[in-house]
C-alpha positions in Angstrom: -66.8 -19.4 -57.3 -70.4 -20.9 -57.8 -70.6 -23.3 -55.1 -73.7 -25.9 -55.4 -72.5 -28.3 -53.2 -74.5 -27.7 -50.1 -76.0 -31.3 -49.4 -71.6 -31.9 -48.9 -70.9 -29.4 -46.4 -71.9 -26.0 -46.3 -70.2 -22.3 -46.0 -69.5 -22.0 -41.9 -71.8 -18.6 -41.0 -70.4 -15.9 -39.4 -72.6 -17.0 -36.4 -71.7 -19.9 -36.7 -67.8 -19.0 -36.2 -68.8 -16.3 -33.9 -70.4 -18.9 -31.5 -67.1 -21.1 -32.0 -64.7 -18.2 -30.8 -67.0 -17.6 -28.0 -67.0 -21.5 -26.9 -63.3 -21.3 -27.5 -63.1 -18.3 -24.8 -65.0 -20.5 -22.5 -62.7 -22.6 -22.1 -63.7 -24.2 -18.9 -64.6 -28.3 -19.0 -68.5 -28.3 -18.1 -68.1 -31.1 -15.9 -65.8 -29.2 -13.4 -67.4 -27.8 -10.5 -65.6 -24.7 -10.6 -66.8 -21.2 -12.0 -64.9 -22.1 -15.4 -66.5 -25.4 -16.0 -69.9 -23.9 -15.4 -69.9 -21.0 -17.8 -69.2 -23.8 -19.9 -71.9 -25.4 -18.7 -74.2 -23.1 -18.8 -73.0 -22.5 -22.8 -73.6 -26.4 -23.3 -76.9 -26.3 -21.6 -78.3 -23.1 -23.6 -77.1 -24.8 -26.8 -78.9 -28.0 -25.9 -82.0 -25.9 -25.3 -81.9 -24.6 -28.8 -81.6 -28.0 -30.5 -84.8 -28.9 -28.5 -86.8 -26.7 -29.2 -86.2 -26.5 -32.8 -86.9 -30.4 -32.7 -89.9 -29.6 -30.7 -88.6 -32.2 -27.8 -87.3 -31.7 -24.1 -84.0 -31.1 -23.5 -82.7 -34.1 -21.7 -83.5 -36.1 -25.2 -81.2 -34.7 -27.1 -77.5 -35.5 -26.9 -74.4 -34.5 -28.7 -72.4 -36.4 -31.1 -69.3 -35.9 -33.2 -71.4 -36.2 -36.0 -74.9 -37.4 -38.1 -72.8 -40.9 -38.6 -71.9 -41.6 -35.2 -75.8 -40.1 -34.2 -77.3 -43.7 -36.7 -74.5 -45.9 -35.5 -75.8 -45.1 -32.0 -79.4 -46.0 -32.8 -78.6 -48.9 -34.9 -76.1 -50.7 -32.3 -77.8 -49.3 -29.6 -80.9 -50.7 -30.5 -79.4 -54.3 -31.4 -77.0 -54.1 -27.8 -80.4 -53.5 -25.9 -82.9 -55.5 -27.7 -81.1 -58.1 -30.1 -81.9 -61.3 -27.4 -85.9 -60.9 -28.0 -86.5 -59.0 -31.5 -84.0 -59.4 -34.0 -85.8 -58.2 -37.0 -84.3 -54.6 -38.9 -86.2 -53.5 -41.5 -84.8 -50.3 -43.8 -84.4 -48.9 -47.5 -81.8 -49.4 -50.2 -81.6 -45.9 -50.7 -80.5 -44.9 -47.3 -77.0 -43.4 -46.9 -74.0 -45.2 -45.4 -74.6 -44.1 -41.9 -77.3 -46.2 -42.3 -77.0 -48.9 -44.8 -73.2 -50.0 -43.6 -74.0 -50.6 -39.6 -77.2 -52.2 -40.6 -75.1 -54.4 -43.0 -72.6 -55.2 -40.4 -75.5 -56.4 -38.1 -76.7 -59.1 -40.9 -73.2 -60.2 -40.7 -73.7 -60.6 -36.7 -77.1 -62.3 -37.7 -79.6 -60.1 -37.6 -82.9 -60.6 -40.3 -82.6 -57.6 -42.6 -85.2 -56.5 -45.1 -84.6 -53.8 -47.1 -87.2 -52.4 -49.1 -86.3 -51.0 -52.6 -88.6 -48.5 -54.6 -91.8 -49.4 -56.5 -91.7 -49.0 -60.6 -92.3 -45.3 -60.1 -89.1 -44.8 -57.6 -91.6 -44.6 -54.7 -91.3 -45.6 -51.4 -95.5 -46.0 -49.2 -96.1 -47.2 -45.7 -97.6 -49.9 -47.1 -94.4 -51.4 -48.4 -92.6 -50.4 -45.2 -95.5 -52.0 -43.0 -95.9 -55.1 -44.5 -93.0 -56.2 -43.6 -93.3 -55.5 -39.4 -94.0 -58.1 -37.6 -93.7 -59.2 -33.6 -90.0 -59.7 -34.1 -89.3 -56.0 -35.7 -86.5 -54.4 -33.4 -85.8 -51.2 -35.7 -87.4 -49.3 -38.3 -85.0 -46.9 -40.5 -85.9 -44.5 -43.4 -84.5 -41.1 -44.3 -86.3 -38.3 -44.5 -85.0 -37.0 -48.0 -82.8 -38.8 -49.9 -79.2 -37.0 -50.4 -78.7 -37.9 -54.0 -82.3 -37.4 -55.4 -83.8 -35.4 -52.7 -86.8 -37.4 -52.2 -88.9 -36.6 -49.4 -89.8 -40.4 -48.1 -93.3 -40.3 -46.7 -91.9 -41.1 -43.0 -94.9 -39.7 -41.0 -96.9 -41.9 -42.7 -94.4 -44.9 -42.4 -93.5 -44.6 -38.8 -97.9 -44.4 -37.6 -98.6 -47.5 -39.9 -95.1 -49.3 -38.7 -96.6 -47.9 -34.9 -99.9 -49.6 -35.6 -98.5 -53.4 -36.2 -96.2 -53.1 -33.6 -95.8 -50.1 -30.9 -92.2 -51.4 -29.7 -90.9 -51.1 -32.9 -87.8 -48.2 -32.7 -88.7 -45.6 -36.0 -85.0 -43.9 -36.5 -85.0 -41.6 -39.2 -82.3 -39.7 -40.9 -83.0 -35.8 -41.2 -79.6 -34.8 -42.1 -81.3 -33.4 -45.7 -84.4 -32.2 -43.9 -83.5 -30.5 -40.7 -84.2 -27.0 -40.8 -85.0 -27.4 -44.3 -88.6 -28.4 -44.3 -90.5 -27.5 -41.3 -91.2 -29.9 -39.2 -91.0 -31.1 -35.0 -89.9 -34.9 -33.9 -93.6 -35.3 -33.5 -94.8 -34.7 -36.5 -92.4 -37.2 -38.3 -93.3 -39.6 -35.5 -90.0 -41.0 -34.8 -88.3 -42.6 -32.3 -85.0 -41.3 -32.6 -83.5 -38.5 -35.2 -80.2 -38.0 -36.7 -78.8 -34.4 -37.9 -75.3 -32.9 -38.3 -73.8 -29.8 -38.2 -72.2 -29.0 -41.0 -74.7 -29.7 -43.0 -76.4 -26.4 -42.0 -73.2 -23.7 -41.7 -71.8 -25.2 -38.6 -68.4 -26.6 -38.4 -67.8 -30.6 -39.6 -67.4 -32.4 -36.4 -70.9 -32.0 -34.1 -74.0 -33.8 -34.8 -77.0 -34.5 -32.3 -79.3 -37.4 -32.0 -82.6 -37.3 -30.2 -83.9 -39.9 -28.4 -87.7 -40.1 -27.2 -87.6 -40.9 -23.1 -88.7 -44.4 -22.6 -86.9 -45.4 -26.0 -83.8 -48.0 -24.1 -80.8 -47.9 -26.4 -77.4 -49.1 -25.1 -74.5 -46.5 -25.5 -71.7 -47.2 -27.9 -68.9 -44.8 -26.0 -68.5 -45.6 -22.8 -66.4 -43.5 -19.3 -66.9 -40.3 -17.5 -70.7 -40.3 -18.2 -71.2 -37.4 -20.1 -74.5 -36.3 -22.1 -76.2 -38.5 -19.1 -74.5 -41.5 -19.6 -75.0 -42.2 -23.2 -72.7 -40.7 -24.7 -68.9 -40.6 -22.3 -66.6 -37.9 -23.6 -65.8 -34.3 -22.5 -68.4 -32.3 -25.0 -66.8 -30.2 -27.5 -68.6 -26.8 -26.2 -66.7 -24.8 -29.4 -68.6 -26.7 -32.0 -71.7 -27.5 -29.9 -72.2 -23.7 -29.7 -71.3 -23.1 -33.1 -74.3 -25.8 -34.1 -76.4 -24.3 -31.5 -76.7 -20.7 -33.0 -76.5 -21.9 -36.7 -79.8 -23.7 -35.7 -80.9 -20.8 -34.0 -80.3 -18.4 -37.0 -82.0 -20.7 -39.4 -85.3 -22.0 -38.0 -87.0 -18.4 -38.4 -86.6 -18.4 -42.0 -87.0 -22.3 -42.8 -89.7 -21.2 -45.0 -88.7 -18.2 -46.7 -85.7 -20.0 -47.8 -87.9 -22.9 -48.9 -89.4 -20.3 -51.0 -86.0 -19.1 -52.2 -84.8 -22.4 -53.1 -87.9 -23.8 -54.7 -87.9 -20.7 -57.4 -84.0 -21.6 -58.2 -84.8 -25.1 -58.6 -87.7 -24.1 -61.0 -85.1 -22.1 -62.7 -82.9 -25.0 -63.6 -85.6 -27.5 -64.2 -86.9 -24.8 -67.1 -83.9 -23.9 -68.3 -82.7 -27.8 -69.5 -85.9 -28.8 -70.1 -86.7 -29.8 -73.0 -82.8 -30.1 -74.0 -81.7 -33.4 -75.7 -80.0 -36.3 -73.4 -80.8 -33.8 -70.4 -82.8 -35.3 -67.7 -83.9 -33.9 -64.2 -84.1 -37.0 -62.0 -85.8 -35.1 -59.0 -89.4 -34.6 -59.3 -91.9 -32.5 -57.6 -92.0 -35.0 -54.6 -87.9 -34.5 -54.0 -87.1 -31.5 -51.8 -86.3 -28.8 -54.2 -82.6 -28.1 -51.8 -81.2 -31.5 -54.2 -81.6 -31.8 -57.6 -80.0 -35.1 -59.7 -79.4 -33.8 -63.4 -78.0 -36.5 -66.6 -76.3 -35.8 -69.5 -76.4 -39.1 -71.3 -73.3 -40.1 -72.6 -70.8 -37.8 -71.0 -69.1 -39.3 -67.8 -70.3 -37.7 -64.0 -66.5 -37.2 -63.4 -65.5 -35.9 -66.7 -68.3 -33.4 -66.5 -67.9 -32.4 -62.6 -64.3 -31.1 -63.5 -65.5 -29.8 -66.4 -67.8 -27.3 -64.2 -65.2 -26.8 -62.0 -63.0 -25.2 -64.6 -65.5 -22.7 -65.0 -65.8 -22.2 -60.8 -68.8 -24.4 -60.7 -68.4 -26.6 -57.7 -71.2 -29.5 -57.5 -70.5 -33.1 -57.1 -71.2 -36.9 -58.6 -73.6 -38.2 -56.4 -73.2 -38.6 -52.2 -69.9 -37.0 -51.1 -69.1 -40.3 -48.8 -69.2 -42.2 -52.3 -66.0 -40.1 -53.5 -67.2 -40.9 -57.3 -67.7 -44.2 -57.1 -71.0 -45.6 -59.1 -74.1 -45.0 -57.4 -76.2 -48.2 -56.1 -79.4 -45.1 -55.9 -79.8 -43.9 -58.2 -80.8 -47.2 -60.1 -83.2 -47.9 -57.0 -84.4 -44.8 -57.8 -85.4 -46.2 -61.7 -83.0 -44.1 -63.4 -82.6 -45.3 -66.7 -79.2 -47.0 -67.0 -77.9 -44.4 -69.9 -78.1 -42.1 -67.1 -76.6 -43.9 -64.2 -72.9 -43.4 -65.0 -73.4 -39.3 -66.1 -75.7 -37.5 -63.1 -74.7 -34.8 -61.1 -76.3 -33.7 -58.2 -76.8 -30.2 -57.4 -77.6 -28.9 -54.0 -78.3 -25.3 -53.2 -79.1 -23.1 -50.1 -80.5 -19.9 -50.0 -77.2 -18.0 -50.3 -77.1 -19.4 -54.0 -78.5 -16.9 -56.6 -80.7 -17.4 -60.0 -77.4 -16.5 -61.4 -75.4 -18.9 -60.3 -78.5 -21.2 -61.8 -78.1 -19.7 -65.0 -73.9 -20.0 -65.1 -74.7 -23.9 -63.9 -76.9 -24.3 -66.9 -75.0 -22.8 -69.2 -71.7 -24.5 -68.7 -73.5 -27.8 -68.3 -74.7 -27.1 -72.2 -71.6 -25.6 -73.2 -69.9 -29.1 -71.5 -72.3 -31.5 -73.1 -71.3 -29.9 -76.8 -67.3 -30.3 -76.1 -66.8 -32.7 -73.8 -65.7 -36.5 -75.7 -68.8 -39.0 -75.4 -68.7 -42.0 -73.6 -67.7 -44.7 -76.6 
């Protein structure tokens, strides 16, 4: 199996699974008082010290959640619960992913003023387009940090200081689920607010996300009862999967660069091994993060060659995995010619991938494009 589906889920580590057996022997609840909840306590406590400090923020700002979804729901209704009365203004992209782009959607329904800003003619996103847009009524500011279909890096440090400069209450939430602990970088330096990231995204277990919130930053929580993660967010913790996220986080952030390294040569690969080739494009430029790459075959269906790939053990997919094939809204933000729209794959790689697998991707995608019936 050649599995270059990373930016879906990702292979659970061996620490990773380690760290879930050991929560799963600790099986105490942390709120007890007793010696049982404790060590769970303690386990809950050391994990949430990890995600800090790879985030580069103190440890009562970062709370766990069930997932990167439920981490932008809490900004995005949390935000409109605590601040909708006086600033009702939410201003985000159309290329964000649904854990974006469907609560804020809902909250135009509820009557909210959206704007969302597309690309320019080049498929980029500046400050400048972001900014102009902030005025004294912005409550929330949203933008990803790299796209999950493209891999685009948006330029969100610059975004978030020039949103900061019209109007310092504005909330900057941004959506690292592509980024964290793929590109180097601390909560500060992206100047946000608040961060999304997931778990499984990073060979953890689907089912544990975090969210960071910056102290002084008043969101309203969306889960409400016993008072756990301080209040904002009620629910026993699941101390298994918490762990398990805790120590893949742990594992990774040494070598975030080295496997930059690694990843960037075996995007180079690809991009040099179908370039040049007819009715082949690579949609992701040197501005994407080289972890995604979008790839066309014009004229030969996404679907038609995804299973086509996987009868030769290639796993990638169509587009976003929460999309489940459907037609990709985008990629045509994006400026992808419209030849192109209905026959990209995306691949996504980690560092455990190979310049072999690259080169059995390639191949088959060549040796697909030659057999597989064109699109009438």
């Amino acid at each position: 199996m050649i599995y270059l589906d990373n930016a879906a889920t990702t292979a659970v580590s061996d620490a990773a699974k380690n760290a879930v057996n050991r929560g799963l022997e600790v099986f105490g609840n942390p709120s007890s008082l007793h010696g049982v909840g404790l060590e769970a306590e303690k386990l809950l406590r050391a994990a949430r010290e990890k995600l800090a400090a790879a985030l580069g923020v103190k440890d009562k700002e970062v709370f766990f959640t069930s997932c990167a979804t439920e981490s932008s729901n809490t900004v995005i209704f949390g935000a409109a619960q605590a601040h909708g009365r006086r600033r009702n203004r939410i201003i985000t992209t159309t290329v964000e992913h649904p854990s974006v782009a469907e609560p804020v959607n809902e909250l135009e329904k509820r009557g909210f003023d959206v704007v969302r800003v597309s690309p320019d003619d080049n498929g980029k996103i500046t400050p400048e387009m972001i900014a102009q847009n902030v005025d004294a009524n912005t409550l929330l500011v949203s933008c990803m940090h790299v796209n999950n279909e493209t891999g685009y890096i948006l330029p969100v440090e610059r975004i978030f200081k020039a949103v900061k400069r019209k109007n310092p209450d504005t909330i900057c939430h941004c959506d690292c689920v592509q980024s964290f602990m793929k590109l180097k970088f601390k909560a500060k330096d992206l100047g946000a607010d608040c961060i999304s990231v997931s778990g499984h995204k990073l060979h953890a277990p689907k089912g544990v996300g975090a969210l960071y919130v910056k102290s002084g930053v008043r969101l309203l929580p969306l889960v409400y009862g016993g008072g756990q993660e301080g209040g904002f967010r009620s629910g026993t913790e699941n101390i298994p999967y918490i762990n398990a996220f805790a120590a893949s986080t742990a594992e990774l952030e040494p070598t975030i660069m080295k496997r930059y390294e690694t990843v960037s040569m075996l995007k180079e690969r690809l991009v040099n091994n179908l370039s040049g080739k007819e009715e082949i494009s690579i949609n992701s430029g040197d501005d994407c993060s080289p972890y995604v790459i979008s790839v066309s075959v014009g004229r030969i269906k996404s679907e038609t060659m995804l299973h086509y790939l996987e009868s030769r053990g290639i796993y990638v997919s169509s587009g976003s995995a929460c999309s489940k094939g459907k037609k990709s809204g985008v990629l045509s933000q994006f400026r992808i010619p419209d030849k192109y729209l209905d026959s990209t794959v995306r691949v996504s790689l980690c560092a455990d991938n190979t310049a072999e697998d690259i080169d059995a991707f390639c191949q088959a995608l060549l040796d697909g494009q030659k057999t597989l019936a064109k699109i009438r």
